[in-house]
ZAKOLPA-102979 format. One record per residue (C-alpha): chain; x, y, z. Coordinates in Angstrom, 1 decimal, always signed. Example, Ala and Ser with C-alpha at 12.3 -4.5 7.8 and 13.67 -1.06 7.14 Angstrom:
2
> chain	x	y	z
> A	+12.3	-4.5	+7.8
> A	+13.7	-1.1	+7.1
# end
This chain:
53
> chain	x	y	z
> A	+0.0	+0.0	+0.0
> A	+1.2	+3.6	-0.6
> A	+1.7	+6.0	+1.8
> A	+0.0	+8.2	+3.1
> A	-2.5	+10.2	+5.2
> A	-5.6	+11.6	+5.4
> A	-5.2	+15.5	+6.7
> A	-9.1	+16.5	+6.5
> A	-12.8	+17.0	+5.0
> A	-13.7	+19.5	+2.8
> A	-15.6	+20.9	+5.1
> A	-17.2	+23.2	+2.6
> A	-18.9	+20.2	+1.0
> A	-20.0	+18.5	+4.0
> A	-21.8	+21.9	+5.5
> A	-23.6	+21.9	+1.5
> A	-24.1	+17.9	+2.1
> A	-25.5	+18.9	+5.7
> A	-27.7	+22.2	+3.7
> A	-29.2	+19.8	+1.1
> A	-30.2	+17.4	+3.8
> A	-32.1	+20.2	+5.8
> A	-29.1	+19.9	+9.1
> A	-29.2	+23.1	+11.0
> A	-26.1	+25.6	+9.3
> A	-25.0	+26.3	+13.4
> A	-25.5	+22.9	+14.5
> A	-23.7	+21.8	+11.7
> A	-20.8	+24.3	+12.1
> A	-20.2	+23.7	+16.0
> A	-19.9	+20.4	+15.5
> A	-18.2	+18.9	+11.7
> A	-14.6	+19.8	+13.7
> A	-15.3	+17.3	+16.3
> A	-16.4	+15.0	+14.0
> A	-14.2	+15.6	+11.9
> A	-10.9	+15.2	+13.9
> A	-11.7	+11.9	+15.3
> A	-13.0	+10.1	+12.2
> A	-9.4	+11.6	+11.0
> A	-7.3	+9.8	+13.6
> A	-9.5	+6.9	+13.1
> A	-9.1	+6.4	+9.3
> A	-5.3	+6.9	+9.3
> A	-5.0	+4.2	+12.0
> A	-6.9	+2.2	+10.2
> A	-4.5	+3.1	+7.3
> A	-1.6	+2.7	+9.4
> A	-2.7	-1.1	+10.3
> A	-3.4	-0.1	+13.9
> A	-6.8	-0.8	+14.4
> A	-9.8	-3.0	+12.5
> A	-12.8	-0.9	+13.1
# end
């Protein structure tokens, strides 16, 4: 496998993703960055070989 890492969302699409689905804009906004740094850490262990699920 080649490496590498993932760094982070496009966090412009996913508030549009979270708009088209009718998610509140300030919900949505307070919390994508939590979200968004663990399922970070998560996939690059994952990538890394560290952890299954």
């Amino acid at each position: 496998m080649a490496p590498g890492a993932v760094l982070g969302w496009d966090i412009g699409a996913a508030l549009a993703l979270a708009h088209a689905l009718g998610i509140n804009p300030l919900i949505t906004a307070e919390l994508l960055p939590e979200i968004e740094a663990v399922m970070v850490r998560k996939l690059n262990e994952q990538m890394e070989g560290g952890h299954d699920g």
